[in-house]
C-alpha positions as CSV (number, residue, x, y, z in Angstrom):
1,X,26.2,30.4,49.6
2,X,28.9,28.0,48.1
3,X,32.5,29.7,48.0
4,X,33.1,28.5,44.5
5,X,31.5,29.5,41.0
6,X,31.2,26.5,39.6
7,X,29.5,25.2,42.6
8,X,27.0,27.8,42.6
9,X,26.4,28.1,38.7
10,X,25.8,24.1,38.9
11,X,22.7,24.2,42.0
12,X,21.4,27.2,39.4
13,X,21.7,25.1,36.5
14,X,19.8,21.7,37.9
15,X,17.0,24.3,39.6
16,X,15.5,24.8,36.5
17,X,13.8,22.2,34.3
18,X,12.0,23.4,30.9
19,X,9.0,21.9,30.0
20,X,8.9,20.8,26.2
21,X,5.0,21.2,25.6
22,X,5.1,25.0,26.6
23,X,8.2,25.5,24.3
24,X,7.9,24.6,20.8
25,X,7.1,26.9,18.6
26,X,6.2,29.4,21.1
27,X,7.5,33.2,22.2
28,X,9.6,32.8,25.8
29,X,9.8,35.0,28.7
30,X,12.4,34.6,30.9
31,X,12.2,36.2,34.4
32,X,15.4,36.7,36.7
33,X,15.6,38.9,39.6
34,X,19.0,40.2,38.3
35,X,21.8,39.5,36.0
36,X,25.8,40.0,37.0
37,X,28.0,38.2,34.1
38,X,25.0,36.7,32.0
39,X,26.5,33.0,31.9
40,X,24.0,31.3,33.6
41,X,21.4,32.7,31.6
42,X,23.1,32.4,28.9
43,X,23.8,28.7,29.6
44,X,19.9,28.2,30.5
45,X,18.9,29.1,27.3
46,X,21.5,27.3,24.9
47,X,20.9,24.2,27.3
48,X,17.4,24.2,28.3
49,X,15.3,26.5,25.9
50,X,17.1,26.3,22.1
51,X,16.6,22.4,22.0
52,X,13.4,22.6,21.8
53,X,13.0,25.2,18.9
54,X,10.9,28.1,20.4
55,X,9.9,30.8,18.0
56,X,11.9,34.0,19.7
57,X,13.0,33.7,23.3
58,X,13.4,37.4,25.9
59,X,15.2,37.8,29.0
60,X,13.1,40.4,31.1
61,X,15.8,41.1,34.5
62,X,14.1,42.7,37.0
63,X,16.8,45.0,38.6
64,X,19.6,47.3,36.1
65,X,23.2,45.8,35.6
66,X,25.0,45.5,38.5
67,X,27.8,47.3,38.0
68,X,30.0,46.7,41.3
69,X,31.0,43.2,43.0
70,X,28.7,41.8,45.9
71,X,31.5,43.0,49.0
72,X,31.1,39.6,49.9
73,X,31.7,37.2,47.0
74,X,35.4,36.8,46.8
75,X,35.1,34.8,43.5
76,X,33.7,38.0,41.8
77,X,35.6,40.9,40.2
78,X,34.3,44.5,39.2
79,X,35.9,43.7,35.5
80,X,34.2,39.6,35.7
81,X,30.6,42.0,35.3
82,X,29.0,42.0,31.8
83,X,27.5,45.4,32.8
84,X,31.7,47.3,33.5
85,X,32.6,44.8,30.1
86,X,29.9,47.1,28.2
87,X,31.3,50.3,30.2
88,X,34.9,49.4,29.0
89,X,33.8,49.2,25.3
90,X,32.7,52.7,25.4
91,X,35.3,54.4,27.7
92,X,38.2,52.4,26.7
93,X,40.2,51.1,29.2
94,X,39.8,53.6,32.0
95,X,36.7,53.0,33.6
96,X,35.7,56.6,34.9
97,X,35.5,56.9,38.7
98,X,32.0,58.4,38.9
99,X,29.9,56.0,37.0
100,X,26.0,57.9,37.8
101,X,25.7,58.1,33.9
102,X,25.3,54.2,33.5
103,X,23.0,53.9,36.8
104,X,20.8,56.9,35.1
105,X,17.9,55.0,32.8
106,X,17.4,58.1,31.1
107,X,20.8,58.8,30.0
108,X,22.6,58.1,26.7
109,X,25.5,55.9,28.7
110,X,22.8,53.5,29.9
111,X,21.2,53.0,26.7
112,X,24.7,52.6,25.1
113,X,25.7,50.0,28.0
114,X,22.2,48.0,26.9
115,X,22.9,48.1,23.6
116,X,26.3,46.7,23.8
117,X,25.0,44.1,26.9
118,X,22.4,42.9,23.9
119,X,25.0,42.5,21.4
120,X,27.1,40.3,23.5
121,X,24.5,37.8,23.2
122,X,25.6,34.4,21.4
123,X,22.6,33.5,21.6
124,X,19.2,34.3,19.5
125,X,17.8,36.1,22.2
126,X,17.6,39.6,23.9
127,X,18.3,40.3,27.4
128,X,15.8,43.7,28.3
129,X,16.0,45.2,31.5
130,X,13.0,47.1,32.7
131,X,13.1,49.2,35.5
């Protein structure tokens, strides 16, 4: 894995090539294994998808928000994580130490963490995470 973001956010970037035919005027699925701070995504879909005007376009992410930094990755903070920027819009600015609420699908912190990870969107599209 590259040490640097940008590195790593550019081999992402050029992996993925849209076909026009399959997007106009249709409804998009996007498939991703996870999602960390949303930028790429996010990037993919202003970049790759919008230009070519599909009707609606949904994230599906396969696995729920991470919500601590890979051990490894020394480019990555806790707070650089879309899913602890949700948590500190509801808490505030203490981020509670026991954080089993927001890995719980059935409980009201998860949904309000979704909710606010939707809303964050610039972009015309929902990110849902099944599980």
């Amino acid at each position: 894995m590259p040490p640097q973001q940008s590195t790593r956010d550019l081999i992402a970037y050029h992996k993925q090539a849209p076909n026009p035919h399959m997007i106009l005027n249709q409804s998009i699925v996007l498939v991703d294994d996870s999602i960390r701070r949303g930028t790429q995504l996010r990037k993919f879909v202003q970049d790759k998808i919008e230009p070519y005007k599909p009707k609606e376009v949904h994230a599906r992410i396969a696995s729920p928000p991470q919500l601590f930094a890979f051990y490894l990755d020394k480019t990555t903070n806790n707070s650089d994580l879309i899913a602890r920027q949700a948590i500190v819009k509801i808490e505030g600015d203490t981020t509670p130490k026991d954080l089993s609420d927001y890995q719980d699908v059935a409980s009201e912190k998860y949904r309000m963490m979704i909710s606010i990870i939707n809303e964050s969107n610039t972009n015309d599209f929902k990110i849902h995470i099944n599980r």
